[in-house]
Each structure stands twice: as C-alpha cells, then as structure tokens.
C-alpha positions as CSV (number, residue, x, y, z in Angstrom):
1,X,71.9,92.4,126.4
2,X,70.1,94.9,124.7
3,X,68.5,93.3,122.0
4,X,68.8,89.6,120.2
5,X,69.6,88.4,116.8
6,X,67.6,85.3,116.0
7,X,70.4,83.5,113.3
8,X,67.9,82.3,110.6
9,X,67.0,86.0,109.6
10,X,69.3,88.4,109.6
11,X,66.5,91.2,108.9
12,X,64.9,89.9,111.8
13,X,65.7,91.8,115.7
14,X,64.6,91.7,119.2
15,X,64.3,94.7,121.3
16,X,64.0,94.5,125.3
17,X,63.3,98.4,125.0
18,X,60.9,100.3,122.6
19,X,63.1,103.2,123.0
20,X,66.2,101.1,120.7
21,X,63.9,101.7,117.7
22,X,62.8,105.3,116.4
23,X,59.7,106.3,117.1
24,X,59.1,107.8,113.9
25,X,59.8,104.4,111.6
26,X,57.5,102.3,114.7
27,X,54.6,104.7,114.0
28,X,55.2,104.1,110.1
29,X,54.1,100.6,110.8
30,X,51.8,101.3,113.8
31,X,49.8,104.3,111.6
32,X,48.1,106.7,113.4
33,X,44.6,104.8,113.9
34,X,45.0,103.4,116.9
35,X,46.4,105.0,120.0
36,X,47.5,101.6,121.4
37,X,50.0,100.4,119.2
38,X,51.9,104.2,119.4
39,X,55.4,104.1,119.8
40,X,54.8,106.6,122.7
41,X,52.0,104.6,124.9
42,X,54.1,101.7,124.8
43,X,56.9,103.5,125.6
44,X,55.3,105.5,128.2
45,X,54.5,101.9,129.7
46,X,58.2,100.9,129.8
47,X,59.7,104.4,131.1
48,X,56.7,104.5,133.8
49,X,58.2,101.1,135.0
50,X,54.5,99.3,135.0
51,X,55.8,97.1,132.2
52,X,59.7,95.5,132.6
53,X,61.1,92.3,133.4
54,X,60.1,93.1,137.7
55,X,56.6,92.8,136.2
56,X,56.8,89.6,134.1
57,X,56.2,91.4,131.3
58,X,59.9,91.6,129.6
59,X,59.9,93.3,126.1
60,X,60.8,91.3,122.8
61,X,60.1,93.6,120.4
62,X,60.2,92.3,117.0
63,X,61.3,94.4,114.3
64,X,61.8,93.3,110.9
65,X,63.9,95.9,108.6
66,X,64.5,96.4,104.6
67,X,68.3,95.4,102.7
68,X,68.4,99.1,103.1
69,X,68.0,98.8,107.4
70,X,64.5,100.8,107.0
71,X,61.5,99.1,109.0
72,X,59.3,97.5,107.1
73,X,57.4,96.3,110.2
74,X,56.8,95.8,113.8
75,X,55.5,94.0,116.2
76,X,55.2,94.7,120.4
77,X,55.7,91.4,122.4
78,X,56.7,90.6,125.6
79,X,57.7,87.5,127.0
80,X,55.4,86.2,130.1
81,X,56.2,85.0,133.1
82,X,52.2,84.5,134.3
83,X,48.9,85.1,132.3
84,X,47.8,88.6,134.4
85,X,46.8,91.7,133.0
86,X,45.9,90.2,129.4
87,X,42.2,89.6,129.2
88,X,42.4,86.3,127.2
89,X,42.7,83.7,129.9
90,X,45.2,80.7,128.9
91,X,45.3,79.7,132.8
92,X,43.8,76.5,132.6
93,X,46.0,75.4,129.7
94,X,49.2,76.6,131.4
95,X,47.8,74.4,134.7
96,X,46.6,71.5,132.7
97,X,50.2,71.5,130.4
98,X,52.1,71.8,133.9
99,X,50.0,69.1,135.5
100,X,51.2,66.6,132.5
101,X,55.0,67.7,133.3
102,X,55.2,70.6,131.0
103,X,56.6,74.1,131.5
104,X,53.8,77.0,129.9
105,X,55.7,80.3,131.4
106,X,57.9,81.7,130.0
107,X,55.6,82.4,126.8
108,X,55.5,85.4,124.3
109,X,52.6,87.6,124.2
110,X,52.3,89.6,120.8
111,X,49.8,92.6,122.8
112,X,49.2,95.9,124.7
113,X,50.5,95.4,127.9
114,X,47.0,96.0,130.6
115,X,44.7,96.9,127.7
116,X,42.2,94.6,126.0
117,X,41.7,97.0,122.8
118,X,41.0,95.2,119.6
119,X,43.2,96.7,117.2
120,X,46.4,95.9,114.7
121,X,49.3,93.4,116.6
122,X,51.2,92.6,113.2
123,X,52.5,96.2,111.6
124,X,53.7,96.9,108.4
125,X,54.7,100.0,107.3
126,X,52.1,101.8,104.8
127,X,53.2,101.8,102.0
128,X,53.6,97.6,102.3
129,X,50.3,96.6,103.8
130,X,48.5,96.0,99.8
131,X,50.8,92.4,100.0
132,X,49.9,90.0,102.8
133,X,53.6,88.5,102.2
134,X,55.1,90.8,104.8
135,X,52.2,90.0,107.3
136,X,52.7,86.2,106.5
137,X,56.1,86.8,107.4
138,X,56.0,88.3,110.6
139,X,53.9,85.3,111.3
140,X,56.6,82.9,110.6
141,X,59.0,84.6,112.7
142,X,56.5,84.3,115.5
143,X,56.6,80.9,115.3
144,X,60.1,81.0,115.0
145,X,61.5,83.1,117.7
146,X,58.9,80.8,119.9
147,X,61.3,77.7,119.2
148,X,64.5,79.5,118.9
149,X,64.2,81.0,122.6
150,X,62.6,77.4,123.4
151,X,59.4,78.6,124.8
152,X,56.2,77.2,125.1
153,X,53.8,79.2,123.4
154,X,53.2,82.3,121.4
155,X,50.0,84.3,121.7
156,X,48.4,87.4,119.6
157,X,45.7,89.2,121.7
158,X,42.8,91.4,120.5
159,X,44.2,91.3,116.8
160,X,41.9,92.2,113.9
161,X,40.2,90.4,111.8
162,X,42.4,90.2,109.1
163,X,45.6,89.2,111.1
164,X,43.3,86.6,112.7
165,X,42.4,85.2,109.3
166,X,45.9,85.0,108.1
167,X,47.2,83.5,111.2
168,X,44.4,80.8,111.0
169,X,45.1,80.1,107.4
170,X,49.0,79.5,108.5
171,X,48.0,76.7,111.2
172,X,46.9,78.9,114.6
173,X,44.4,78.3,116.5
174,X,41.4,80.9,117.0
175,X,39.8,82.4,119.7
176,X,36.8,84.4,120.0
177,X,35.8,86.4,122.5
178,X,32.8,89.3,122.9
179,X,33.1,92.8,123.9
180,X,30.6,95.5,123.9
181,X,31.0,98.9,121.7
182,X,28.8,101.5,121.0
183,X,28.1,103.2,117.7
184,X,27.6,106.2,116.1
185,X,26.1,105.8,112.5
186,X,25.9,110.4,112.8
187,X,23.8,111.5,115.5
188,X,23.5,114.9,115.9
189,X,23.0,114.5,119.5
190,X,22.3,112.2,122.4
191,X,18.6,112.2,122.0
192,X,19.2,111.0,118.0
193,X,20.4,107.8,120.1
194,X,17.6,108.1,122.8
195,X,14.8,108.0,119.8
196,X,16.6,104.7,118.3
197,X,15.8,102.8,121.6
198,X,12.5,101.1,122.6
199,X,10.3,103.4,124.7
200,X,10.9,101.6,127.9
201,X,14.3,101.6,127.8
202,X,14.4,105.8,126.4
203,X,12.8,106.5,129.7
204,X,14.9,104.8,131.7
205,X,18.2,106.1,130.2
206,X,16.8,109.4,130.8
207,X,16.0,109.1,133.8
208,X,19.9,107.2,134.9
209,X,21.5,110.3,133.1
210,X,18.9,112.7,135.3
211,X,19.4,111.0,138.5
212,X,22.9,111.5,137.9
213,X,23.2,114.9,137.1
214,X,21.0,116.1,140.0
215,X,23.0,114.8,142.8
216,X,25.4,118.0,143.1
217,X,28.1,116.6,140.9
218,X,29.8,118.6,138.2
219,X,30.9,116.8,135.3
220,X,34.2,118.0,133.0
221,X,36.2,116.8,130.2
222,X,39.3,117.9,130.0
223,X,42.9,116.8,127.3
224,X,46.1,116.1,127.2
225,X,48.1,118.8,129.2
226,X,45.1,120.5,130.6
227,X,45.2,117.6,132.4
228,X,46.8,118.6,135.7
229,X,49.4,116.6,137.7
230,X,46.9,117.1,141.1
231,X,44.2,115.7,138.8
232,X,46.4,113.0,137.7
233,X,47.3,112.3,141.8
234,X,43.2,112.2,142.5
235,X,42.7,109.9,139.4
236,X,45.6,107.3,140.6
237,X,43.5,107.5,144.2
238,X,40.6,106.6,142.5
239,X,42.3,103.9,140.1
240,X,44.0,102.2,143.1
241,X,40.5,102.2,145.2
242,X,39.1,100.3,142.5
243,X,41.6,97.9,142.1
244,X,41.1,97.1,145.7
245,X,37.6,96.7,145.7
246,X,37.7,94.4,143.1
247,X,40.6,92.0,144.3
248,X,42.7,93.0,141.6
249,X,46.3,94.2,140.8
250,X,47.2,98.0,140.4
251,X,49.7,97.2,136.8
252,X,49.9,100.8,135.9
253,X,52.4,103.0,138.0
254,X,51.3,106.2,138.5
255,X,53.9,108.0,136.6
256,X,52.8,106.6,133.7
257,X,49.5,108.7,133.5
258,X,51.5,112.0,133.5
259,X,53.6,110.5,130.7
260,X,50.5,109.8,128.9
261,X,49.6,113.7,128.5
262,X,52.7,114.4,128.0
263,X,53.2,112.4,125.1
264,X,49.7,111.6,123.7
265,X,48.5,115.3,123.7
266,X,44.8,116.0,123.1
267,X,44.0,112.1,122.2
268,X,44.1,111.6,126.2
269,X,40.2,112.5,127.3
270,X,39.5,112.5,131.1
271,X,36.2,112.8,132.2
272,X,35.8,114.4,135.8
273,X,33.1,114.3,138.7
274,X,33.8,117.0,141.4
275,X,31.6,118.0,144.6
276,X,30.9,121.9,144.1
277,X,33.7,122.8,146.1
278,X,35.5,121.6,143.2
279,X,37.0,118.4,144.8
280,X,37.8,115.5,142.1
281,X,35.3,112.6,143.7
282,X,35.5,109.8,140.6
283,X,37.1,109.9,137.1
284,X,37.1,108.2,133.4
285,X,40.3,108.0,131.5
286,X,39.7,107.6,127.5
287,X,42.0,107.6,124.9
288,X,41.0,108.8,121.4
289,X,41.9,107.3,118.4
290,X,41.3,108.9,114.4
291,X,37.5,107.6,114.7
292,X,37.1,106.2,118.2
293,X,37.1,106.6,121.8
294,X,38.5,103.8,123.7
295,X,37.4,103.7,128.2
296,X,40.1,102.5,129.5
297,X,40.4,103.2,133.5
298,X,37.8,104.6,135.7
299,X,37.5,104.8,139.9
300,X,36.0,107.2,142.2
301,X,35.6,107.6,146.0
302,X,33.2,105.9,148.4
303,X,30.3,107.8,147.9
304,X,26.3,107.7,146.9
305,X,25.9,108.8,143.6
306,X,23.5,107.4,141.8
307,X,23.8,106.1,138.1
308,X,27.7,107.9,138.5
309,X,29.5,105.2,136.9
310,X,26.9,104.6,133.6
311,X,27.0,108.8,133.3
312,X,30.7,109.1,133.5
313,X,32.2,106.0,131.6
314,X,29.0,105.4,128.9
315,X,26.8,108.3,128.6
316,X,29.4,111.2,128.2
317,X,31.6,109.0,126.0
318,X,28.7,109.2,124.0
319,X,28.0,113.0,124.0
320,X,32.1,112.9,123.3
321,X,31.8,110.7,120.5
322,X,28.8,112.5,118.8
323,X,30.1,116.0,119.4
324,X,33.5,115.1,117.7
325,X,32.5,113.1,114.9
326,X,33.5,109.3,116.1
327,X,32.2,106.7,114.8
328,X,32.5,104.3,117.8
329,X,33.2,104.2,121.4
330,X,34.6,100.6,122.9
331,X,33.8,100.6,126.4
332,X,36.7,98.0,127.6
333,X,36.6,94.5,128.8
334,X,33.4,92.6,130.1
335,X,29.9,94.0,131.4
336,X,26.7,92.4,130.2
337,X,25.0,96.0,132.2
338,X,26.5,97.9,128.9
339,X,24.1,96.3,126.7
340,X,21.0,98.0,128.6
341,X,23.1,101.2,127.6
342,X,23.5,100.7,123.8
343,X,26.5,99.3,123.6
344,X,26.4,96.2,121.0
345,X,28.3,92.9,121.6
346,X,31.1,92.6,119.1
347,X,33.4,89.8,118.4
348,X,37.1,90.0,119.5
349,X,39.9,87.9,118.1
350,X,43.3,86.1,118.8
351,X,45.5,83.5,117.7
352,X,47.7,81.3,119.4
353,X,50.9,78.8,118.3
354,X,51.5,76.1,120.9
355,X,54.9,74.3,120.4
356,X,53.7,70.9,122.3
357,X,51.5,68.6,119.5
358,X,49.3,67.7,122.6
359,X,48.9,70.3,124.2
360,X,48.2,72.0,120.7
361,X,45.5,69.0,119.7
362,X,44.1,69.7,123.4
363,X,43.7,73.4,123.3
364,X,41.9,72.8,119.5
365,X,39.4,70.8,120.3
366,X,38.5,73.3,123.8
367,X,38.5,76.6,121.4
368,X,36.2,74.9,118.8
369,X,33.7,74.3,121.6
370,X,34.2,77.9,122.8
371,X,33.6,79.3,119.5
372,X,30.3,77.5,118.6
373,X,29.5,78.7,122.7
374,X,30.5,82.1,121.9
375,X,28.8,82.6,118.3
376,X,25.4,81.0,120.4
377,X,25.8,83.9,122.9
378,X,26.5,86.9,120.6
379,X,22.8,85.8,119.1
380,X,21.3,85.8,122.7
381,X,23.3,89.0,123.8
382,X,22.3,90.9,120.9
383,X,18.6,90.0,121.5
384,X,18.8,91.7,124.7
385,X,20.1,95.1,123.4
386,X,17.4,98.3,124.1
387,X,16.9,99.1,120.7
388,X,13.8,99.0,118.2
389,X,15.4,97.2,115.7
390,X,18.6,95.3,115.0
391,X,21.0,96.8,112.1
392,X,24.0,95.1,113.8
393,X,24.4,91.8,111.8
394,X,26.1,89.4,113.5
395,X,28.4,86.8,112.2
396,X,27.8,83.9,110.3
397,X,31.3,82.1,110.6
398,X,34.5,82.8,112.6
C-alpha cells in the first residue's frame, strides 16, 4: 500500500514515500530556509535506503491538501519501531510503559530522520502561515492518525518555538533541551570575534587555531558537485571510523552523500584536511541554509593532529559563516567543550502526545522537573561562555 486514507478527513493523506508528493508543492510548505525539511534531503534519505521500513524508520508522511487538491501543508513523519537516531531520548518512558504491560513502539515521530536540527516540523504553505488555524490543524490530525493507526505515542522533535507554543496550548507536553550555536551579529572577520572574548580565552583560541594549522595539514572547503565521489568514499571512511569509536550506529548509507550534492547543489559545504601529498585525512560535512550553517557529520583517521577537530568543525564554520554573510552556525547535538569556543547554549524544543492517561500524567510531572533542571543549567552554562560580556539573554519562561 502506498499511502493511507485516514476516514475522518478526506483532505488528510499518508505517504510511505516522499517521492508520491511533488517536490515543488512540499517545498511550498517546507520554504527554502532550512535545508532539513527539503523535499530533496528527505528524499535523498529514502532513495539512499538509510531511512525505510529495514531501518525502523517507515515514512507516514502527512499531507493535508486544498478542495482544489493543492497542498496547503506538510508534515515528514515516520513511524518508530525503537527510539535510535533522534536525539530526544523517550527510552525510559518506553521501558517504564512496557514494564506496566504497555506496548511504546510502534510510535510516530514528526522529525528529520539522524539529524537533531531545530527548525520547522509543521509546514504550511506561504501564503497560509499569517493564520495559525492550518497549524492547529495539522496538530489535530497528529493526534488523530496517533489513535486511528492505534499507536502509542506521537512525538515532534527539534520544532520551533512557535509550533511548540501552539502544541502546548492544545494539550502536549513540552520538552526542553540545550544545544550550543554560534553567532554572527557582522564580523568582518575572525579576529572581530577574537576581540569579543576575554583575554585569556583570545589567546588560547589563537593559539588552538595555530597549533592546528602548523602541523602539515591543508585545510579546503569545497560545494555541491565539486565535491568528488573519491572525496565522498574518504569522507564515508572517516564517518564510519567515528561511529565505531564511539559505540554507535552508522544510519546514513553511503550513497546518500553523493545524492546530497547532487541534489542540494552549493548548500552542501565540506570542509577538508589532507596530508601534503594531498591525501583526505579527516572531514566536516555542513549544510547551508538562507542564514546558517548547520555541522552535521565529521570523522577523520587515526592520527596526531592537534586542536584538528575544534579547527575543522568550529573555527572554519566560523570563517565560512563570516565570509558569506550568515548569521549563525549550529554546531549539532551535545558538547559542553563548544562553549570554550563561542558557541552559546540555546534552548531546543519538542512536544509530545501520549495516548495512555498514565503514562501521559507520568511523563508530565518528569518533563516539568526537567524543564526547571534545564532552565537552572542554561544560567550556569551561559556563565561559563569565553566572552567579556553576555548579550545572549536567556529565557525567562518555557
């Protein structure tokens, strides 16, 4: 079956592939912000074979269309066989609902499959956006669909703040988390930044960035189709090595990264170390959106290179941002080490609907204690960052 038709809506449709819907009404909705939420990286995803059913991660597209059939919005979900590769960690609900004789998986996830990007989940075309009904009611089918397919759970990942709010107002629950992102109020170059930072820390970020370019690498950025396919086999190498290091799962496929230059042109920015015989030794895969850089992946070989990873993934995402006018870089999941770098914790957001009253009054009462735990730590975190003066405010409510 190719796609579902839940009965209550008849403007309502599921898709189990991105490629049933034209990718020119999906980036109507998606807009052209946000790299992300493309018709063509989600559909690279699905074509590369790192997202399908094999994977637990089965699309459910949700499309909801005009009396005249047009798209008047989107959103990409999958429904979840297990919790990996999302970033927002339900596991102990799933293990506490099972313990009590429940069934958590199969669930829907309303997110970018391997990517914990903050960005738009619920998308309505342009031209609708100004009235929050077609928001709200994308919402309802969420919760919908969730009982209509008899699963447990529904969950909206790394949503902005405005779907967040909405989804809260509607009965969700709320979830904070904190990620760390760098930006760029118009420097004209790296040492703008450099003279924005306490003394200490200046000299010690120019001395990371010095220790790293002095120990015979050469550093390149390169885009979209100048990207070669051997580069592309070197930067798989280095993304698998990584994954093994750190115990985890290798999600993406590798022909998936030669889909992504094909497809997303210039906006894919990999940054390259080579020894000077001109062999690839570590690389940083970013994708660029209309005012920032998102890191996504980065590995290299075994090696001795000092300071290699803070150069390669931090420092020349920097120069990259300031040279082409971007307002922010967002430097991925995790990694306290960032804020000794400039990068700023930031608030991230998601909602959840939980069928089970119990399990829903349970999960409540954890994410309020999480959020007062989280809002106490963004204070703390930000009193740690290396600059002279704080013109980050953080938030007073979530």
């Amino acid at each position: 079956m190719s796609s579902t038709r839940p009965p209550a809506r008849s403007g309502l449709t599921l898709h189990r592939r991105i490629a049933e819907i034209a990718a020119t009404q999906w980036d109507l909705c998606a807009g052209d912000d946000n790299p992300f939420v493309s018709h063509a990286f989600l559909c690279a995803l699905e074509d590369s074979g790192s997202v399908d059913a094999r994977t637990g991660w089965l699309p459910q597209h949700m499309v909801l269309r005009m009396a005249d059939g047009s798209i008047a919005a989107v959103a990409p979900m999958y429904v979840k066989s297990h919790s990996f590769g999302e970033y927002v960690f339900d596991q102990q609900w799933a293990r506490a609902f099972e313990d009590a004789g429940g069934a958590y998986y199969p669930k829907l996830q309303v997110a970018v499959p391997f990517s914990p990007v903050p960005g738009p989940r619920l998308l309505v075309r342009a031209d609708l956006r100004g009235d929050a009904h077609m928001t709200r009611t994308l919402i309802a089918a969420l919760r919908q669909v969730c009982g209509e397919l008899g699963l447990s759970s529904t969950h909206v990942t790394f949503c902005e703040p405005g779907e967040y709010d909405l989804m809260g107002d509607e009965g969700w629950l709320q979830r904070l988390g904190v990620q760390y992102h760098w930006d760029n109020p118009g420097y004209g170059g790296f040492d703008d930044f450099l003279g924005t930072l306490a003394s200490r820390k200046r000299k010690t970020l120019r001395r990371e960035r010095r220790d790293a370019n002095n120990c015979g690498l050469v550093f390149e950025t390169l885009r979209g189709p100048d990207i070669t396919e051997e580069l592309w086999d070197h930067f798989y190498r280095f993304y698998l090595s990584t994954v093994d290091r750190k115990w985890g799962s290798a999600y993406l496929r590798r022909p998936f990264f030669s889909l992504l230059s094909q497809r997303l042109g210039a906006r894919v920015v990999l940054m390259i170390a080579r020894q000077q015989d001109g062999t690839p030794v570590a690389g940083a895969l970013n994708l660029m959106g209309r005012d920032t850089l998102y890191g996504r992946n980065w590995g290299c070989e075994r090696g001795d290179w000092p300071f290699l990873h803070f150069e390669l993934c931090y420092y020349r995402a920097m120069d990259f941002a300031i040279s082409h006018g971007l307002r922010r870089v967002e430097a991925g999941a995790q990694g306290e080490h960032k804020l000794q770098r400039g990068y700023r914790p930031c608030l991230t957001h998601s909602a959840h609907w939980i069928e089970h009253p119990g399990l829903r009054h349970a999960v409540a009462e954890f994410l309020g204690h999480e959020r007062t735990a989280i809002l106490g730590e963004m204070q703390a975190l930000d009193a740690m960052t290396p600059y002279r003066t704080s013109d980050c405010p953080l938030p007073e409510t979530a």
